[in-house]
N, C-alpha and C positions, 0 to 999 in steps of 0.2 A: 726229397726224391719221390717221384710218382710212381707207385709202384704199380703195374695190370699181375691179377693172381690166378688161378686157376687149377682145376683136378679134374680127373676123371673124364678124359675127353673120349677114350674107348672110339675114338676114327669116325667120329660124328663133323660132315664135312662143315655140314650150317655152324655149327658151333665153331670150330676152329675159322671160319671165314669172321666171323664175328669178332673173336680173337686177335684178329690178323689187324683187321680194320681199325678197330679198341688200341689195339699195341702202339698206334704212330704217336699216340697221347703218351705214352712211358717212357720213365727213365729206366727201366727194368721190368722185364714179366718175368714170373715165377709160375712151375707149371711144378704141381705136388703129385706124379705120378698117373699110370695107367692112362695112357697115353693109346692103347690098342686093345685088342682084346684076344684072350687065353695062347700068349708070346705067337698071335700071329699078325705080320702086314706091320709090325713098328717102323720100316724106314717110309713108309708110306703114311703112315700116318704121322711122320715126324715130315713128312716134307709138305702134310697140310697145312704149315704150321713154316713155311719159308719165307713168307711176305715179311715174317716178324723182324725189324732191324735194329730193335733195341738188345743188349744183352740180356741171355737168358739163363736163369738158376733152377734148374731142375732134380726132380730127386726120382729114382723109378718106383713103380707101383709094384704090386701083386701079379697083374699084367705081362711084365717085359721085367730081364734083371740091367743089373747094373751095367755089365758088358755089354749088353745088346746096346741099353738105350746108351750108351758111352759110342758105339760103332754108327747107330743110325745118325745120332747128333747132326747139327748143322756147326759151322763154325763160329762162334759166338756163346756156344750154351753150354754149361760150367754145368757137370752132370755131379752131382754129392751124393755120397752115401756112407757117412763115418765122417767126413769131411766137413770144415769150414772155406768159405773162402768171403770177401771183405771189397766190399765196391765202392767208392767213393764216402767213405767212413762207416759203410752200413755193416758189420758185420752178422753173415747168413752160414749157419749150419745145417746140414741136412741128413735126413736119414729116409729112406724108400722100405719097402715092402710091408707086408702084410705083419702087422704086429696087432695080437699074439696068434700064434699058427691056425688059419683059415680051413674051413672043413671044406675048401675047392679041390683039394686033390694035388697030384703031381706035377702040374703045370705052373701053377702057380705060386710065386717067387712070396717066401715068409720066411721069418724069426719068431725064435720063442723068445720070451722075458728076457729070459737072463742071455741071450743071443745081441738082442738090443740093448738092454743096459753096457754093454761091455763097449758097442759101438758108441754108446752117448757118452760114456765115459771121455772120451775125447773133446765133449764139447764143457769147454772153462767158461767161457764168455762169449754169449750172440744177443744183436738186436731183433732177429728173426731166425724162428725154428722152421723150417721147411719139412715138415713129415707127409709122409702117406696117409699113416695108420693114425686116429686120433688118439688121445689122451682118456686113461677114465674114465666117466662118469662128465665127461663133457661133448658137447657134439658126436657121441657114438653110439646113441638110439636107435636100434632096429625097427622096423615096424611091429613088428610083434613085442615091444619095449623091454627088449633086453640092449643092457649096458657090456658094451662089445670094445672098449677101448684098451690101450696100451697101461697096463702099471708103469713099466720102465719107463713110456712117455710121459705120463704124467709125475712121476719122479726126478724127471729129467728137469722140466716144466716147473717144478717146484723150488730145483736146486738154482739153476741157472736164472731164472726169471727174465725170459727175452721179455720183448717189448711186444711180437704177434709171435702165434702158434698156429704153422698155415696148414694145414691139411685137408682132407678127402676120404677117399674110399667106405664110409657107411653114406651110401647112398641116398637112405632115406632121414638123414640128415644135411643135405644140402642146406645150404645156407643159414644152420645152427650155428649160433656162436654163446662163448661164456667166456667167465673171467676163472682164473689160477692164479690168486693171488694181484699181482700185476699186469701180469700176462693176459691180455685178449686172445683168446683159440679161434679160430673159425677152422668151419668145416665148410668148400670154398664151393665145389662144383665146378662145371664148366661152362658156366657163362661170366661174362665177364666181371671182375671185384675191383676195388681200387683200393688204395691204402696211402698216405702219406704218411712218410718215413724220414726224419733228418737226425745227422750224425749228431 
């Protein structure tokens, strides 16, 4: 399976036109949250994002929560968050928002540790983790080089051992990736990644 991946598009049109164009090549795009910016314009910027006709696995960001991005959706895009769901052998788990709680304020949709661990707990077995928020001490460098990533994700990531760990939201780690054991993490961004995946 040809997977197209992507984070953090925050309503950036050149971006998502890229996306669009990239997607006709996928068996699946995955979009790891933050989709808009500070829960405003999500169906607008989910409808930059309508050309796409492969199915889509998405999880929401810090951004937009779960319900919004579940109402803006197109028909096709499988919104996760605590959830699995399983595409032509692939099995994808996902979890959105801001893990551990973001010093953005009230707008912005987060968990603490032990908020996420409870949600991961549901996940037994996936080929791909779809998060927001990364892992420890992997792809979650600030510029100022502080380590800003999830415990409970990277315990998760430990436990479980997928095959990728798709994420986003530390900005100034776009296109970081590392290993956890088995597991490849990427920190995705929003231009286009590719992944081949088979069951």
């Amino acid at each position: 399976m040809r997977i197209l991946a992507f984070s953090d598009l925050h309503h950036a049109r050149g971006k998502a036109e890229a996306l669009v164009v990239a997607s006709a090549q996928a068996d699946l795009v995955i979009g790891a949250g933050d989709f808009c910016n500070h829960r405003q314009g999500l169906p607008e910027a989910m409808n930059l994002l309508g050309g796409i006709a492969a199915p889509m696995v998405v999880v929401p960001g810090n951004a937009e929560s779960a319900d919004e991005l579940r109402e803006a959706a197109h028909a096709g895009t499988h919104v996760l968050h605590g959830q699995s769901f399983e595409i032509a052998g692939i099995r994808l788990f996902g979890l959105g928002y801001g893990v551990p709680v973001t010093p953005f304020g009230a707008w912005s949709c987060d968990l603490d540790e032990v908020q996420a661990a409870a949600l991961l707990a549901g996940c037994a077995a996936a080929d791909i983790l779809v998060i927001h928020s990364p892992p420890k001490g992997v792809a979650d460098m600030t510029s100022a080089g502080h380590s800003v990533g999830s415990t409970a994700i990277r315990a998760a990531i430990e436990r479980v051992q997928p095959r990728l760990a798709l994420c986003g939201h530390i900005h100034d780690s776009w296109g970081v990736e590392g290993m956890i054991g088995a597991t490849r993490v990427v920190n995705l961004g929003p231009q286009p990644n590719w992944f081949e995946v088979g069951p």
